[in-house]
C-alpha positions, 0 to 999 in steps of 0.5 A, spaced: 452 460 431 455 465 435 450 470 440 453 475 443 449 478 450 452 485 451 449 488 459 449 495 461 445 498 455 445 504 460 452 505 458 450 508 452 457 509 449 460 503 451 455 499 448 457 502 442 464 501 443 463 495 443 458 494 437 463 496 433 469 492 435 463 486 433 462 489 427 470 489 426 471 481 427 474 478 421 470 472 422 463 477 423 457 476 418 450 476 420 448 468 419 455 466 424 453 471 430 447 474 434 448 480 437 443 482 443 443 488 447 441 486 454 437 492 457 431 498 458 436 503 454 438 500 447 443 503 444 441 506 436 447 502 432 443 504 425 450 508 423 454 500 424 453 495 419 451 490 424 444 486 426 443 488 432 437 485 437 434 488 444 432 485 451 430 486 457 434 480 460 437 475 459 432 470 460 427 475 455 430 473 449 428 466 446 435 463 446 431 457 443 431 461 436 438 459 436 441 454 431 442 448 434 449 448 436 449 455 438 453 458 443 453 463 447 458 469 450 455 474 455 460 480 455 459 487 460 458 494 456 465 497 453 469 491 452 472 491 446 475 484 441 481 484 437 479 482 430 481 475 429 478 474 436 473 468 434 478 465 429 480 459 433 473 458 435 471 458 426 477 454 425 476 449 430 468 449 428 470 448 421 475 441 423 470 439 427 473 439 433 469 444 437 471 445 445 466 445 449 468 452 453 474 457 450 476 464 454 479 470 451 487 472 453 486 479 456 488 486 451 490 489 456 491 488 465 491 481 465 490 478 472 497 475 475 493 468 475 491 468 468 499 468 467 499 461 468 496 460 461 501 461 457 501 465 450 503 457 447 496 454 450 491 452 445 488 448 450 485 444 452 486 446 460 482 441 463 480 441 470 485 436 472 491 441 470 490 445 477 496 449 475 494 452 469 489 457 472 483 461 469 480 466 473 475 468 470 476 475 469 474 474 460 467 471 458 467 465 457 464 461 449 459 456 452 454 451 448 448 454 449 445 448 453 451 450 459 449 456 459 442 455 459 444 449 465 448 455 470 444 458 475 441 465 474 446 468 478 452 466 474 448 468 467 446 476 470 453 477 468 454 480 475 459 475 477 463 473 470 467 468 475 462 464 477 459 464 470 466 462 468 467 456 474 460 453 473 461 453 465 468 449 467 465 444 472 459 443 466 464 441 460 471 439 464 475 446 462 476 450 457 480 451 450 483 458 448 481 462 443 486 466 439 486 474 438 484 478 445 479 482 449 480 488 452 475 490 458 474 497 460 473 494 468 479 495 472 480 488 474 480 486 482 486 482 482 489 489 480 496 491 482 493 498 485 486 495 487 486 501 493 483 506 487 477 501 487 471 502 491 469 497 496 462 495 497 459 490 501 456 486 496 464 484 493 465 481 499 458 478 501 455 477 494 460 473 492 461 469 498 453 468 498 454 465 490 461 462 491 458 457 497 452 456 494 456 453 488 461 450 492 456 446 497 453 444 491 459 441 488 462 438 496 456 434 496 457 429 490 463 423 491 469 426 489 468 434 492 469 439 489 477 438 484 482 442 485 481 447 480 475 450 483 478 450 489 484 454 487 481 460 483 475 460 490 482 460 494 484 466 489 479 471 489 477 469 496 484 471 497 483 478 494 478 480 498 483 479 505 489 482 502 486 489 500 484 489 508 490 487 511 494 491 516 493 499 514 489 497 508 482 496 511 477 499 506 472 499 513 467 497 507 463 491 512 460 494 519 460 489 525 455 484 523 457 484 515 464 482 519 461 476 523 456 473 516 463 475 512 466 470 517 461 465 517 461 465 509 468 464 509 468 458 513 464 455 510 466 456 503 474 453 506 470 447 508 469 444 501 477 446 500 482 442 503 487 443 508 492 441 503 490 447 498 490 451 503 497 449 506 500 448 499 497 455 496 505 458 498 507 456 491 505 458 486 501 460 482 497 463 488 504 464 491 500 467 498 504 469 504 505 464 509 501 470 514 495 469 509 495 461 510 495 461 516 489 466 517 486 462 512 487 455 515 484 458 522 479 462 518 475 454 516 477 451 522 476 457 528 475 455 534 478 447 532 484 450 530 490 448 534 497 448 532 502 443 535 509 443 535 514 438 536 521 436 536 522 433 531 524 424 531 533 427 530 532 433 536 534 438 531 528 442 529 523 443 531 515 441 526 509 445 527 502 441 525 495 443 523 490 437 523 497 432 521 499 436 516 506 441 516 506 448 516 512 450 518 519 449 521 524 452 524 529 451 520 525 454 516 523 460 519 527 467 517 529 473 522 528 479 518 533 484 519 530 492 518 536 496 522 544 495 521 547 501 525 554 502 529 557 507 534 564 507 537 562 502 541 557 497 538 553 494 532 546 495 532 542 490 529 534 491 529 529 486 526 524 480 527 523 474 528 518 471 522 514 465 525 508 465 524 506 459 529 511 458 535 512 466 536 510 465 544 514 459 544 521 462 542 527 464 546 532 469 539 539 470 543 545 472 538 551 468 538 557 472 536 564 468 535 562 464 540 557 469 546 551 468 545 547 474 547 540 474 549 535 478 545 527 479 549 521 481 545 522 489 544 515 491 543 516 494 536 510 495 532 510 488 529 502 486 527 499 482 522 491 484 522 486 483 517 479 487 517 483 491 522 483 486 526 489 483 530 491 477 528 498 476 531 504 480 532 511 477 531 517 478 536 522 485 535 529 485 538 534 489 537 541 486 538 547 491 541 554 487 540 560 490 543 565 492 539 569 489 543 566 482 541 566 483 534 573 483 533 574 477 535 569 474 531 568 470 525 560 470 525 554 472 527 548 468 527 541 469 530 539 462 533 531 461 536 530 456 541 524 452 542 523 453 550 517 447 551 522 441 552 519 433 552 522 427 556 525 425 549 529 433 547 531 438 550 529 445 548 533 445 541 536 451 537 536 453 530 540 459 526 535 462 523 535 464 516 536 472 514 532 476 510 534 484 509 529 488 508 529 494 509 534 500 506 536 501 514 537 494 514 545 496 510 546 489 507 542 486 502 539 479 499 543 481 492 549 476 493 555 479 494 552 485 499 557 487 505 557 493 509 563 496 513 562 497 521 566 498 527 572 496 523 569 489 520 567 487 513 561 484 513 557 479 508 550 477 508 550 469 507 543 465 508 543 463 515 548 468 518 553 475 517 559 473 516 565 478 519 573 479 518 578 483 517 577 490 513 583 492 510 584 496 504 584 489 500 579 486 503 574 491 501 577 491 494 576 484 493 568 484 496 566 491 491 570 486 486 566 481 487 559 485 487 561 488 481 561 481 478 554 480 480 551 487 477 555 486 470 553 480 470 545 481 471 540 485 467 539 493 466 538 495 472 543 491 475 549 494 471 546 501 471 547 500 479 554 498 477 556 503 474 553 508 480 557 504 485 564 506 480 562 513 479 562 513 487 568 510 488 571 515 484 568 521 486 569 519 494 575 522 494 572 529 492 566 529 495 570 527 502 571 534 503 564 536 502 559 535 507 552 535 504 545 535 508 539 533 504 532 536 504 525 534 501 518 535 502 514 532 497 518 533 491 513 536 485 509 541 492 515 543 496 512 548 501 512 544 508 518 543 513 524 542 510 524 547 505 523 552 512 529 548 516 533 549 508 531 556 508 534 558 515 540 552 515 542 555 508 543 562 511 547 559 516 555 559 514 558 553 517 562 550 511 556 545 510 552 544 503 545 544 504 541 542 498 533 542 498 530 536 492 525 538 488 522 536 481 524 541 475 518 541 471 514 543 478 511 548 480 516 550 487 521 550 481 520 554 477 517 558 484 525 557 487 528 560 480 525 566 480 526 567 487 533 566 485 534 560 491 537 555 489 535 546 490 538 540 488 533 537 481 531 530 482 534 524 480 540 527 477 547 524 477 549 530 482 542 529 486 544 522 486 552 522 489 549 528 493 545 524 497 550 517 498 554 522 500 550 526 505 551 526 512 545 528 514 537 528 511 531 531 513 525 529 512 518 530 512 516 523 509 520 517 510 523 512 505 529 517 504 532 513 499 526 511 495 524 519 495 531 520 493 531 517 485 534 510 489 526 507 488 528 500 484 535 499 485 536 502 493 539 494 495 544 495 490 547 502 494 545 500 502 552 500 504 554 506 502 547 510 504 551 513 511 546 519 512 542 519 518 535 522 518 531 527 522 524 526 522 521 533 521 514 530 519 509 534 516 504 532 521 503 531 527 504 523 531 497 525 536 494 518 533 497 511 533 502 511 526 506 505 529 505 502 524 509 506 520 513 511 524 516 505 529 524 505 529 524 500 525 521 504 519 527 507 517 533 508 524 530 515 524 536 518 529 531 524 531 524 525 531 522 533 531 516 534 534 511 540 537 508 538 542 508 532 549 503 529 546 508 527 541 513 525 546 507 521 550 505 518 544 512 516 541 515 513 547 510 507 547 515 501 544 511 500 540 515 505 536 522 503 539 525 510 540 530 512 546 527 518 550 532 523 547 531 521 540 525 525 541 526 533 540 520 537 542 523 543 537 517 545 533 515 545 526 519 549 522 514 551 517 511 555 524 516 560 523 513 563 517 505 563 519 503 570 521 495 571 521 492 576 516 486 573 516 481 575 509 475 573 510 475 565 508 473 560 510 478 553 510 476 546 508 482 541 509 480 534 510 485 529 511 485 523 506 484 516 506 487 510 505 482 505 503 480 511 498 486 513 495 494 511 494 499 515 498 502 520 493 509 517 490 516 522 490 514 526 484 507 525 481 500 524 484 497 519 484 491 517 478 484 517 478 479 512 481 473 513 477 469 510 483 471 516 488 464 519 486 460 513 489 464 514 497 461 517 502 468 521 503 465 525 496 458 525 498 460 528 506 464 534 504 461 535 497 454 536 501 457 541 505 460 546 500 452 545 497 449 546 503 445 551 501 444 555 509 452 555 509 451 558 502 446 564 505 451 565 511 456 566 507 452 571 503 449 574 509 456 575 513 461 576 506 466 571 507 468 565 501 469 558 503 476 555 500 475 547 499 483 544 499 484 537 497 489 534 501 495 531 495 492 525 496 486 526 493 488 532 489 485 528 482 479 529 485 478 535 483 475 537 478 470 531 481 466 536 486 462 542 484 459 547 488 453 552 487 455 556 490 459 562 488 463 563 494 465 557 494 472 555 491 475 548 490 483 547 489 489 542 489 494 544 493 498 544 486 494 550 484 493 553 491 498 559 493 501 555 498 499 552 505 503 558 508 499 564 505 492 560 505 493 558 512 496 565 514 489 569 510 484 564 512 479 566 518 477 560 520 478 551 519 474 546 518 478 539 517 477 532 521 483 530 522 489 533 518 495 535 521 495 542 518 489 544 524 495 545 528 498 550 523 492 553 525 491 554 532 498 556 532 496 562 530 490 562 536 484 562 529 478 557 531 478 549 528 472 546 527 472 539 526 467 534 522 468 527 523 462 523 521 461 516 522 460 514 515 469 516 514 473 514 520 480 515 520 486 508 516 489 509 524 488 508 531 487 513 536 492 515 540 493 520 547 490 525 543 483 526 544 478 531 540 474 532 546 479 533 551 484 537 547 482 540 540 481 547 538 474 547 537 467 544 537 467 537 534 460 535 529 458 529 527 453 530 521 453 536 517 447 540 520 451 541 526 457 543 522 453 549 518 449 551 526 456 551 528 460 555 522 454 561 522 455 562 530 463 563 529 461 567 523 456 571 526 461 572 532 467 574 527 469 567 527 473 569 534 476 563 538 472 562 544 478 563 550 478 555 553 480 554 546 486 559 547 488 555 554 487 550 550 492 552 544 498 555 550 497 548 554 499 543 547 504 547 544 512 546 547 514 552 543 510 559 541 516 563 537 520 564 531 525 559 532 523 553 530 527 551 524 534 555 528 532 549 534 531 544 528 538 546 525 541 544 532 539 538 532 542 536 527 549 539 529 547 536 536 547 529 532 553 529 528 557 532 535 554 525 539 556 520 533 563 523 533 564 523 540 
């Protein structure tokens, strides 16, 4: 009654895998279910009490020998049921009452769409209840006449999505089966989906059939239902959201991206504008900024917002084609800095309009002086495919003490500046969103913050301000502690920490802590440097250096008897509410310092200022990450005026003496002892691999393999004249990962036994391998500087198939660098045995080249560093 169609007989094991949980069905015997192995590479099940038939394809197998009545499930290789996987379908069948398509609930990860169908859904969904969404990630149980009737793309089994809607548009929805399915597949839609390679296919493949379908479907009376328009919406929606901002997997060359586009809109021409518009609630639950791209995605050139005031003159209504998609009431003014000094409260943020952000004048009205507040020029863009698609008005708000003392109230009001014979311009208060660490308050009811003398309250649409007196402030972490001890777990456990700081505040109150962390399970960057010489220095101050305990570093500082603050340890955490001062090699202080889930809970009490000692170099354009608004970084450390030059744009939002030319401190320790090794060290990439979270690395992604990255440098360590040359001149190559890329490890292999291959948390440490290595090859890592530092020649390899996730910036390779640039590894290899036949020595333009760059060639970088901190904390106190 059953055939079970299993493709990807190649993947010997997973067919097995799944053949024995067939053979586990407690509904399984041999006259209910057909099972076929699609494929030339059957799999041997003799030892599986199992009948089991073979076939080349679908289409080879004569389905016609079914019973009548039959249905049909095409399932991928390695996907495995639960033993009453079929039971409903037997029991329906047994009632009479059989449905005409049934799914599967996933075992494991299931889609955030598919979370629509609740657990108590039996069924029947039909294709009117637009709200209770299947994506298709499951198979789908079909009659065999429906399969039959689907197009030859949807029963290949590369598309189950497809296969799943045209099966749905056949028999008008589906009904549910009990038990569930587990796919070895990691799902598109998953959380994490930068671990998945991207190919072209994912993107043009599936528009190609989806357009297919959906021009077939528009064709006919009634259109395409709003069913099939929403799951369209939904995965077409994955394939922009993995490429939005920094994220871009640069899997699409120009062309690809101009037929992705066409493709796009002329899938979005079968949906309606009202579904895009609507796809903000839920269950798509889109960002504002994807709707927008999407609705200009469908109309291009015909896409054309109007604003107007509205018929009462208090709000302003902008339209696309007669329907609303935004007003100002409703637009919201993200606040990302809160800061105060003797003299003035500093607010930092922007405003998030999506279609009136050249149509707006932001001024801050405190009591009653309104403040004008222009556009900053603060990094602030929305791009998709790298492309830019608009960047929103910054500003950054500087309110007298003064001004604040006599006032009750701060709001941010926007300010329609086209006026019409009717209205004049109208101002709206915009409503807050805080959202940042540095941003002091919360959206966490109750949130307040103490500055310039003043309590302040968050509230929707403005910041409420009054006296600061000992009860006043008493009464407002009453009124928190209310909130936390009355929400969940991690609400209370915060709660909890708010008193333990309260009561240990006197003591701690006579201690000054500075914070210090590198990576924290690697240690061996810049601030363990400054932490070494600041700790040395007796100044009454406690220095504290964060590292993980089970970690390597760890054990290291142990045995040196050199002392570090373990990680997410009550003490790590009161040390750090009440440090003064943090330096850091990585920003998101508080996320990196154990308040990852909770830090909303504990941003009035975060006093600490940052200096910024990076663990790279910002040559290229990282506003996206570095800009002011990132983290109110106090001080920005840095090497070289290249730095400064590229950190003084606006789009970063530092002051001129924000930016420190010191060094980095982990240049103290470099002294050249070359050993006759070679050093690979590339950079990693975004759309490849996550950052590295605070104290663990991040996972495996199975497809790293099948990316040029790993065929790029995995054919440089078995290029066999590279092999031969190092032979002939007796040196050895060391391929180091970046961390990022450090599970990847045991993925490369090297004929070669000259060659190593190391993670850098079973390497001997950055500074020995830099120190004992002759010579580097990197693309575009921040540790070629260490390099040349110590006058060693850089080699650069950067080949087309691997750009880098950032823009460039004033540094130029060609111009600046240390070393020859090459493009393909033939180059690459002719250039390496030309150094190794001249004892790798750095030709002398490359020496100018090194003086010219550095601001500092001594030992006194982490001294110069220490002093900035001091200088900070001298200039907040006046």
């Amino acid at each position: 009654m059953i055939a079970l169609m299993i493709h990807g007989a190649e993947h010997r094991e997973a067919v097995l895998a799944t053949l024995r949980s067939i053979a586990g069905l407690s509904s399984y015997t041999p006259e209910r279910f057909t099972v076929v192995v699609l494929g030339d590479a059957p799999a041997d099940p003799a030892a599986l009490p199992l009948e089991v038939a073979y076939a080349a394809s679908v289409d080879g197998f004569d389905l016609g020998t079914a019973a009548d009545g039959a249905y049909v499930e095409l399932i991928p290789a390695g996907l495995e049921y639960s033993p009453d996987a079929f039971d409903v379908f037997f029991a329906d069948a047994a009632a009479g009452s059989l449905a005409r398509c049934y799914i599967h609930r996933e075992g494991a990860y299931a889609y955030r769409l598919n979370r629509t169908v609740g657990r108590e859904d039996r069924g029947p969904v039909t294709l009117d209840d637009a709200d209770r969404l299947w994506a298709g990630s499951t198979p789908a149980l079909v009659p065999l006449d429906v399969f039959r009737a689907c197009s030859s793309d949807a029963r290949t089994g590369g598309d189950p999505n497809l296969l799943f809607a045209e099966a749905i548009l056949a028999t008008g929805g589906f009904s549910v089966l009990g038990g569930k399915v587990t796919s070895p597949q990691q799902h598109e839609d998953a959380l994490y989906g930068e671990q998945r390679l991207f190919t072209p296919d994912w993107y043009l493949g599936f528009l190609t059939r989806w357009v297919a379908l959906l021009e077939r479907v528009a064709a006919q009376p009634a259109g395409a239902p709003p069913y099939l328009q929403r799951v369209f919406l939904y995965l077409a929606q994955l394939r922009l959201q993995y490429n939005v901002d920094r994220h871009n997997k640069n899997a699409l060359d120009e062309a690809q991206l101009a037929e992705f586009a066409e493709l796009l809109a002329r899938g979005l021409a079968a949906v309606s504008d009202e579904e895009i518009i609507g796809a903000v609630r839920k269950p798509l639950g889109y960002r504002r900024s994807m709707v927008a791209y999407l609705l200009k995605a469908k109309h291009r050139a015909a896409f054309s917002p109007r604003a107007e005031i509205d018929a009462d003159g208090r709000d302003v209504v902008v339209t696309v084609n007669g329907h609303e998609v935004e007003r100002l009431s409703e637009v919201r003014l993200a606040i990302d800095v809160m800061d105060s000094t003797r003299d003035e409260l500093i607010v930092s943020g922007l405003v998030q309009s999506l279609y009136l952000t050249d149509r707006l004048a932001l001024t801050a009205r405190v009591g009653g002086t309104d403040l004008p507040l222009p556009d900053s020029g603060v990094y602030s863009e929305f791009s998709v495919f790298g492309e830019l698609q608009r960047r929103q008005p910054t500003f950054t708000a500087r309110i007298p003490r003064s001004l604040l003392a006599a006032a009750d109230r701060i709001e941010f009001v926007a300010t329609f500046t086209e006026k019409t014979a009717a209205h004049a311009s109208t101002g709206v208060p915009l409503r807050l969103n805080f959202r940042r660490p540095s941003a002091k308050l919360s959206d966490v009811p109750g949130s307040y913050w103490i500055a310039c003398g003043r309590l302040l309250r968050a509230q929707p649409s403005g910041i409420a301000v009054g006296p600061a007196g000992a009860l006043q402030r008493l009464k407002a972490e009453l009124r928190l502690q209310r909130r936390l001890l009355g929400g969940e777990r991690v609400e209370r456990s915060a709660a909890l920490l708010r008193l333990v700081y309260f009561a240990t505040r006197p003591w701690y109150r006579f201690k000054r802590d500075w914070i210090y962390y590198d990576r924290i399970i690697l240690a061996g960057d810049n601030a363990e440097y400054a932490y070494d010489y600041a700790a040395a220095q007796r100044d009454g101050i406690r220095k504290n250096y964060v590292l993980a305990a089970d970690s390597a570093p760890a054990t290291r500082f142990r045995e040196q008897g050199k002392p570090f603050l373990p990680h997410k340890t009550l003490t790590h955490r009161l040390r750090f509410l009440n440090a003064e001062l943090v330096f850091a090699t990585h920003l998101k202080p508080a996320t990196r310092n154990a308040f990852s889930w909770n830090e909303q809970f504990f941003r009035d009490l975060f006093g600490y200022r940052v200096v910024y000692i990076n663990h790279g170099l910002v040559l290229d354009d990282l506003s996206y990450s570095l800009n002011k608004h990132a983290e109110n970084q106090s001080r920005m450390c840095v090497v070289s005026h290249f730095e400064t030059e590229t950190l003084s744009d606006p789009s970063y939002g530092f002051a001129r003496d924000e930016i420190i030319e010191t060094g980095f401190a982990r240049y103290d320790g470099l002294e050249s002892r070359p050993t006759r090794d070679l050093l690979l060290a590339p950079t990693w990439r975004y759309y490849l691999n996550r950052p590295q979270d605070a104290d663990r690395l991040q996972g495996h992604n199975e497809e790293f393999t099948e990316s040029d990255y790993f065929k790029v440098y995995n054919g440089v360590i078995n290029n066999p004249r590279l092999h031969r040359g190092l032979e002939e001149h007796g040196y050895t190559l060391t391929y180091l990962l970046h961390p990022n890329t450090s599970s990847h490890v045991d993925d490369y292999r090297s004929s070669s036994d000259r060659v190593r291959i190391l993670a850098p948390q079973n390497s001997p440490g950055y500074e020995r391998m830099l120190s004992e290595s002759d010579l580097m090859i990197t693309d575009y890592s921040g540790v070629q500087f260490d390099f040349a530092y110590m006058t060693k020649p850089v080699l650069y390899y950067h080949h087309p198939s691997i750009p880098p996730h950032y823009r460039r910036g004033a540094f130029s390779y060609e111009e600046h660098g240390f070393g020859e640039v090459a493009t393909d590894e033939e180059t690459l290899v002719d250039t390496l045995l030309d150094y190794l036949a001249q004892e790798c020595r750095m030709p002398e333009a490359y020496r100018a080249r090194v003086d010219a760059f550095f601001t500092h060639r001594d030992r006194d970088n982490s001294k110069r560093i220490y002093e900035a901190g001091h200088a900070l904390l001298r200039e907040r106190s006046g």
